[in-house]
C-alpha positions, 0 to 999 in steps of 0.5 A: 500500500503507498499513502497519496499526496494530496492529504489534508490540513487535518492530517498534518495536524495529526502528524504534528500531534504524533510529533510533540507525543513522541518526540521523533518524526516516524516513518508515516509516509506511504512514500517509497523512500521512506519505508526504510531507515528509522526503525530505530525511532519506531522501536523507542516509540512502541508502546508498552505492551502487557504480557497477557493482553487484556482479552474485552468480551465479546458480548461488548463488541456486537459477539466479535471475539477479541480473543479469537482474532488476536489469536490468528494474530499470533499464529500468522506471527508467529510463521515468521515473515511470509512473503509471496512465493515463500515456503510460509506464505504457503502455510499461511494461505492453509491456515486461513483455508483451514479456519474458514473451512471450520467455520462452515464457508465454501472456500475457493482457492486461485493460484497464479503467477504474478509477473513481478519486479523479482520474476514470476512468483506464484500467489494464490487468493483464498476465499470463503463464501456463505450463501445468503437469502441474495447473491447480492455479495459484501465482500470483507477484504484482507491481504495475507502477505508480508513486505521484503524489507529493502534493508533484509531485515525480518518483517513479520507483519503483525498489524500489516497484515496480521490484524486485517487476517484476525479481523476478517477470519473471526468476522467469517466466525460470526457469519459462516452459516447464518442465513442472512439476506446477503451473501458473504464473501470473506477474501484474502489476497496474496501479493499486496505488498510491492517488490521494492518501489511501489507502482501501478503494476508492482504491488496489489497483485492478488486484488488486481487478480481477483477483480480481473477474473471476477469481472471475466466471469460476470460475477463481479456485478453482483458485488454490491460492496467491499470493505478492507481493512488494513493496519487495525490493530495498533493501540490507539489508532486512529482511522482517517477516512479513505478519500479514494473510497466510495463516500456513501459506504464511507459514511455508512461505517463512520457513521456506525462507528459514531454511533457506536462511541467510537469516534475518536478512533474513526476521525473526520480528517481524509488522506489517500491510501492506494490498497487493495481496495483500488481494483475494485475501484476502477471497475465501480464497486463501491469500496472502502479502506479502514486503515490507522496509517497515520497512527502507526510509526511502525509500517513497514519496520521491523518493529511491526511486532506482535506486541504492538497489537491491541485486541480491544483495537481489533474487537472496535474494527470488528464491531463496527463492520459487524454493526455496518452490515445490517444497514447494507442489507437494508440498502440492497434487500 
């Protein structure tokens, strides 16, 4: 993902707030050329984590299971980096088949072969499916691959990407089998990140790949919406409103997070974020990105840690999508 140029006033007030409260400038851009050089300063500013993270109820959170979510988290961690065409990469894309088979979802699988800056490397998308009183589809969106770090350090991705996996795999938990009025696509796409500097054709391989072949097939026209979420799960985020995103599925998650007391984490101010959500932008399905960028100095460092995730951050993104739902459902019933 690369943040755009054009970000707002709201957002340089955020940066500049972010400044005075820890002392250094982070690497916050989407920028290429910074996502390398100050992991120093990234690790000074992490914030003390617990050893036991404290686990909210799900009964809080809409039935969306912290504890669950953060548990994937850890599992995908804990493979180590896992980049596309890796042995661990492999084992991450079976894990996630795995818990979406146990769920109750038909899963799908497409492998191909994605010519990158590197040579061709073979990805493969998974996704789960529950079928609902509609084919009408909402697709939930998340990539499951890590960044090749410029510097060869080892990048193992626990917000990016592993909160999004926890995220979308305990919303499949919550929403495999249950017969509601819109069917459910839960994805995982493989080949998000670039190799090396960042461009139309280097980076959103698997997204690219799954609106391409979804719009072959004509199944595309019955994707109503799609939601990705990327970089949930960091303490205290901040979620600034994606202004490549569709604006009326836009304000219906803001305004459900609103009304759920969560407004100061899904914040008025915009800035621009190329993501996986762009492919499905281009072909007119309306998509929106949650993502706490701006809020998290540790993209695309090492210090993109296990202990740099908040279950309480996963269970809010959780709880607002679970929350979204029924105001789709009644918009395309």
């Amino acid at each position: 993902m690369r943040a755009g140029t054009n970000a707002g006033v709201a957002t340089l007030m955020l940066v500049v707030i972010a400044v005075v409260w820890l002392g250094v400038f982070p690497s916050c851009g989407r920028a290429p050329s910074q996502e390398a050089g100050d992991g120093g300063a990234a690790k000074a500013a992490a914030p003390a984590a617990a050893a036991r993270p404290d686990f909210p109820p799900a009964s809080s959170f809409g039935g969306f299971d912290a504890q669950r979510a953060y548990a994937h988290v850890e599992k995908t961690v804990a493979l180590g980096p896992h980049p596309p065409g890796s042995e661990a990469n492999r084992l991450a894309g079976d894990y996630i088949r795995g818990e979406l088979q146990s769920y109750g979802c038909a899963v799908e699988e497409d492998n191909f072969e994605a010519s990158t800056a590197r040579g061709p490397i073979r990805m493969r998308n998974v996704v789960g499916k529950s079928p609902g009183a509609s084919d009408k589809v909402v697709l939930l969106l998340s990539h499951y691959d890590t960044k090749i770090l410029d510097t060869g350090e080892d990048f193992v991705g626990a917000n990016d990407p592993g909160s999004s996996i926890g995220v979308v795999l305990e919303l499949a938990r919550n929403l495999c089998g249950q017969k509601r009025a819109l069917t459910y696509w839960f994805g995982f796409v493989d080949g998000e990140e670039s190799f090396g500097e960042w461009s139309d054709t280097n980076g959103t391989f698997g997204s690219r790949q799954m609106a391409a072949k979804l719009s072959l097939s004509g199944e595309l026209k019955k994707v109503k919406a799609v939601i990705l979420a990327d970089l949930v799960g960091h303490f205290d985020p901040v979620y600034e409103r994606e202004s490549n995103s569709t604006k009326w599925l836009k304000d219906m998650v803001w305004n459900t997070a609103k009304r759920l007391g969560y407004e100061k984490h899904f914040v008025a101010a915009e800035s621009p974020v190329e993501d996986d959500h762009l492919p499905f932008l281009k072909r007119e399905v309306p998509a929106v990105d949650i993502i706490g960028f701006n809020s998290y100095p540790h993209w695309h460092q090492p210090s993109d840690t296990l202990d740099k995730i908040s279950p309480r951050s996963l269970a809010l993104v959780g709880h607002v999508i679970l929350e979204t739902l029924p105001a789709l459902e009644k918009r395309f019933r």
